[in-house]
C-alpha positions in Angstrom: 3.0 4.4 75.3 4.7 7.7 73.7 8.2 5.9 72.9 9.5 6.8 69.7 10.6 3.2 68.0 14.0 3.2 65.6 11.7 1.4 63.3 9.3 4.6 62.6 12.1 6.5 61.2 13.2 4.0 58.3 9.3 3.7 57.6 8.9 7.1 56.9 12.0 7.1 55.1 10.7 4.5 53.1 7.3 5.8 52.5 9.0 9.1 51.4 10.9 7.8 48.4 8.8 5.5 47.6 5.7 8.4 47.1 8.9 10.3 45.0 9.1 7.6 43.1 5.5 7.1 42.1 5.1 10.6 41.7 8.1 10.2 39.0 6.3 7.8 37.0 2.8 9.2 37.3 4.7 13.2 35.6 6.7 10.8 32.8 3.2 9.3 31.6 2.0 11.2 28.1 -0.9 13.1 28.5 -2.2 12.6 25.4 -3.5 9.5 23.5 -0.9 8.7 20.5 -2.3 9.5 17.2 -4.5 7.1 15.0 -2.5 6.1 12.2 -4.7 3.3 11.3 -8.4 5.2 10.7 -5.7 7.7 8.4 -4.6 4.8 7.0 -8.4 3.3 6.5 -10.0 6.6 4.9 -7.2 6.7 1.9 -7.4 2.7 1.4 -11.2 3.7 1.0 -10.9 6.3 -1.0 -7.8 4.6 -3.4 -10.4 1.2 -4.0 -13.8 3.6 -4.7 -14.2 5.2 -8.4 -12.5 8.2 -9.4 -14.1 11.4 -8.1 -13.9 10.2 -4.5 -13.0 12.4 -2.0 -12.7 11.6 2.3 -11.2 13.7 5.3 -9.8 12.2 8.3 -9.3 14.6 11.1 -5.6 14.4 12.3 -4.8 14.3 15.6 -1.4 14.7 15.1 1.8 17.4 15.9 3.5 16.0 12.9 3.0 13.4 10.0 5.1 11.6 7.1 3.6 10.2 3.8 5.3 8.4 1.5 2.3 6.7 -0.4 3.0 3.9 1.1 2.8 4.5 4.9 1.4 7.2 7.0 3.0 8.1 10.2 1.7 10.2 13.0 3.7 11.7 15.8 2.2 14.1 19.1 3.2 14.0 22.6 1.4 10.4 23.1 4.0 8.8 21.2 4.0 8.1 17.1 2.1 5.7 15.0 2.5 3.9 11.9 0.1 2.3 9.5 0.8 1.3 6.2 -1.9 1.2 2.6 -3.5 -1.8 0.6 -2.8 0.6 -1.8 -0.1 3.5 -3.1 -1.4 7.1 -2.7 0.4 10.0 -3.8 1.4 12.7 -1.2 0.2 16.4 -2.5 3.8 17.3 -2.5 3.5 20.3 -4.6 1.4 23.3 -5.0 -0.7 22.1 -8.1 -1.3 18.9 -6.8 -2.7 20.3 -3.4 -4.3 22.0 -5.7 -6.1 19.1 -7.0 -7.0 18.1 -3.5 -8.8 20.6 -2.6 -11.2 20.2 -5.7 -9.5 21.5 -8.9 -9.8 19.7 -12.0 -6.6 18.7 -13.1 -7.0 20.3 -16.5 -7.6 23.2 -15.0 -4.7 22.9 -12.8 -1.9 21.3 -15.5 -1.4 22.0 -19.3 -1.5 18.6 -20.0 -2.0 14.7 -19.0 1.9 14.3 -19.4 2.3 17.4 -17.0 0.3 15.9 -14.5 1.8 12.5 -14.9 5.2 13.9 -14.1 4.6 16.0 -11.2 2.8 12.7 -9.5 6.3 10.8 -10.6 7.8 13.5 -9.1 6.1 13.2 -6.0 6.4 10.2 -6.0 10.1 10.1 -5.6 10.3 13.0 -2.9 10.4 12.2 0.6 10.2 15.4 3.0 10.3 13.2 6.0 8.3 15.0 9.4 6.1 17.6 8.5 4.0 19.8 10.9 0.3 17.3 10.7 -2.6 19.5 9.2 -5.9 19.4 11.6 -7.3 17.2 8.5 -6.1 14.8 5.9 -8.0 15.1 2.3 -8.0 12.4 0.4 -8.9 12.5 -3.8 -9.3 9.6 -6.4 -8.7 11.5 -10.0 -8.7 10.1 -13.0 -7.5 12.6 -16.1 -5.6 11.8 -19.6 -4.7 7.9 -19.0 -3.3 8.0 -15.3 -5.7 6.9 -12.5 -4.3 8.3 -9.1 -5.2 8.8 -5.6 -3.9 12.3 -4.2 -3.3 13.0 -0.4 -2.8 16.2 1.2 
C-alpha cells in the first residue's frame, strides 16, 4: 500500500520542468499593452483634412516615438507600433515650430512667410529617428503667407 513506484519519480521530474517552463513563458510575456499607433495616427489625419486653425492631442502611451510626416511609430515595453497618414504632417523639429504648436502665431514666431516655409522644408528633410515619446502628441493645421501645413509635436 506504502510502496514507492519507479514511475513517481520521473513524474515528478516531469511536473517540475515542465512548471519551470511555464513559469519561463508566463516572466517573458510584456506587461504592458503595446502603444496605439493608429488613434496617433487617426487624430493628425483629422486634424491635416479639417480647416486651418485646428488643433487635437492624443495622449501617448509610449517610451519612445519617430515621426517623419509620413508615419508615426511608438515603442514601450509591450512591443512597438506603426501607423502610417492619409496625409503628410510636419514633425515640430525645431524650437520655433514647437513653437507654433503650442499656439503661437507664426508671424509672431518667424520674420517672414519664406522663413517659415524653409524651416518646414527643413524639417521636412530631418530624420532624428527614436525620440523619448512626450505624455501627449499636439497636433496644429496653420495656414500663414501661401503655405498651408499641419505641424506635430
Amino acid at each position: 500500500m506504502f510502496e514507492t513506484h519507479v514511475d513517481t519519480l520521473y513524474l515528478w521530474v516531469g511536473l517540475g520542468t515542465v512548471s519551470v517552463a511555464v513559469l519561463g513563458v508566463v516572466v517573458g510575456l510584456p506587461t504592458t499593452a503595446p502603444p496605439d499607433a493608429t488613434a496617433a495616427a487617426a487624430t493628425i489625419d483629422e486634424i491635416t483634412t479639417s480647416p486651418p486653425g485646428s488643433v487635437g492631442h492624443r495622449r501617448l502611451v509610449a517610451t519612445e516615438w519617430a515621426f517623419d510626416g509620413r508615419e508615426i511609430r511608438l515603442r514601450n515595453d509591450g512591443g512597438t507600433a506603426t501607423a502610417w497618414l492619409i496625409r503628410t504632417a510636419v514633425p515640430a523639429r525645431t524650437k520655433q515650430l514647437q513653437t507654433v504648436v503650442d499656439g503661437e502665431r507664426p508671424k509672431a514666431v518667424y520674420e517672414s512667410p519664406d522663413a517659415f516655409r524653409r524651416d518646414i522644408r527643413r524639417a521636412r528633410t530631418t530624420d532624428d529617428g527614436w525620440r523619448p515619446a512626450p505624455d501627449r502628441v499636439t497636433v496644429r493645421h496653420v495656414a500663414w503667407g501661401g503655405t498651408d501645413v499641419t505641424i506635430v509635436g
